[in-house]
C-alpha positions as CSV (number, residue, x, y, z in Angstrom):
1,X,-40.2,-66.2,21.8
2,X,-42.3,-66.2,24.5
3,X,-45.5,-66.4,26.2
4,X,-47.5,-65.3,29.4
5,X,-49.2,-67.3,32.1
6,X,-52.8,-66.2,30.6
7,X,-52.3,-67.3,26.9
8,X,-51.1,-70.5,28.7
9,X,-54.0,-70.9,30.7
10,X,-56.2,-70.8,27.3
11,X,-54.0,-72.9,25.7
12,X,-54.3,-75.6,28.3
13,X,-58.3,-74.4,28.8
14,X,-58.7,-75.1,25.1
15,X,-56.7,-78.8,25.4
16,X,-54.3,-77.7,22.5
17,X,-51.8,-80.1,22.0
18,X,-48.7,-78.9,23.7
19,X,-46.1,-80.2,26.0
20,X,-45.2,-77.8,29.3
21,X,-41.9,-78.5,30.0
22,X,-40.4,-78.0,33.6
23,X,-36.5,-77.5,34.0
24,X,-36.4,-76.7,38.0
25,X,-34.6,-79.1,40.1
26,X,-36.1,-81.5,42.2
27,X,-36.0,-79.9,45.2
28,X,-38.1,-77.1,43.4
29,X,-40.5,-79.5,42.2
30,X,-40.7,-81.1,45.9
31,X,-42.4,-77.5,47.2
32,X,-45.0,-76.9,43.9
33,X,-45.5,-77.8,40.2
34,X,-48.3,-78.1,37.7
35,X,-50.1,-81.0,36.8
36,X,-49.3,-83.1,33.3
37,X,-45.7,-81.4,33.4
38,X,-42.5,-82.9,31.7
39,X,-40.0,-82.5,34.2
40,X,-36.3,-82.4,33.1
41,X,-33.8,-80.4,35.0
42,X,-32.2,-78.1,33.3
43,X,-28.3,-79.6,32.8
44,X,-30.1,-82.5,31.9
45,X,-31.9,-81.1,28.5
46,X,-29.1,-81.8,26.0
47,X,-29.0,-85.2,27.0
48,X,-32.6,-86.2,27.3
49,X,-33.7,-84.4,23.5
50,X,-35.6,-87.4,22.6
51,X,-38.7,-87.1,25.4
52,X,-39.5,-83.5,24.1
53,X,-41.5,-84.0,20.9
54,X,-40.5,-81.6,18.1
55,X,-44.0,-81.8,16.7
56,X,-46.2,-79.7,18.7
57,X,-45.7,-76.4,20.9
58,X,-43.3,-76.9,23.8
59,X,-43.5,-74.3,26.9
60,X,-40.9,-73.8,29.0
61,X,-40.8,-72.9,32.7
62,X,-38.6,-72.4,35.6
63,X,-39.3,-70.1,38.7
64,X,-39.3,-66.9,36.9
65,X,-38.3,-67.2,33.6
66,X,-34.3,-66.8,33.4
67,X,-33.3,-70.7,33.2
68,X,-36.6,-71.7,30.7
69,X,-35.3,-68.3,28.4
70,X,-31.6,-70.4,28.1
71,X,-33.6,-73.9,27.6
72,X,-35.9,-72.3,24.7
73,X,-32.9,-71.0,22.9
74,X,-31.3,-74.0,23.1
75,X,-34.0,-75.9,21.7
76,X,-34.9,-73.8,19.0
77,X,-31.3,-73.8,18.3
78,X,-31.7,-77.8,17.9
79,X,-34.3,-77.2,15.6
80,X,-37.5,-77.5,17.7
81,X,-39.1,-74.3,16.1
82,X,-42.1,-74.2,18.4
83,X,-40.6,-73.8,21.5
84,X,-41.1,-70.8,23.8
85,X,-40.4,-69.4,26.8
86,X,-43.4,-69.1,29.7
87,X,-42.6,-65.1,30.8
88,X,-42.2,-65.6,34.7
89,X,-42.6,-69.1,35.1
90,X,-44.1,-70.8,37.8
91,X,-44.3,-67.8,40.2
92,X,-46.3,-65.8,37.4
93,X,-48.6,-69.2,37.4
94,X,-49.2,-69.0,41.2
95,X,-49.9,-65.3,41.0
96,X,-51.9,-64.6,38.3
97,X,-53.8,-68.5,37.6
98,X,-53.4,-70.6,40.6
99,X,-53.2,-69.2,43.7
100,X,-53.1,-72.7,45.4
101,X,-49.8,-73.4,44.0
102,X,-46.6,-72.9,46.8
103,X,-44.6,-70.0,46.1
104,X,-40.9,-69.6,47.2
């Protein structure tokens, strides 16, 4: 399941509960990222479960889309049923919402 950069924009716009969830590394996060983002490298999701809440929509990004597509299925496969996938991640963002945010 997944969404774009727009109907995450209006869900953000409309302050709907919801948690965006970052997997990049560090080193990504050191050139942009997106304000009130849970950040949680990618090998580190299985291990760190407990600080995504299963209660309310949880969108995941990367830099385009690939790494948050593996991260969504694993979560749903863990039973968090809400969780999707942002279509192009962070480089969609910086293209189509914010053009302020680095690109790389």
């Amino acid at each position: 399941m997944e969404i774009d950069v727009l109907q995450l924009k209006a869900l953000r716009d409309a302050g709907e509960p919801h948690v965006l969830l970052d997997v990049r590394e560090p080193r990504e996060l050191a050139v942009c990222r997106i304000a009130d983002t849970l950040h949680i490298p990618m090998q580190q999701v299985p291990q760190r479960l407990a600080e995504v809440p299963q209660d309310i929509p949880v969108v995941v990004m990367c830099h385009h889309g690939s790494r948050s597509g593996m991260v969504t299925r694993f979560l749903r496969e863990q039973g968090y049923g809400k969780a999707v996938n942002l279509r192009g991640g962070i480089d969609a963002w910086a293209q189509a919402v914010d053009p302020s945010i680095a690109r790389y």
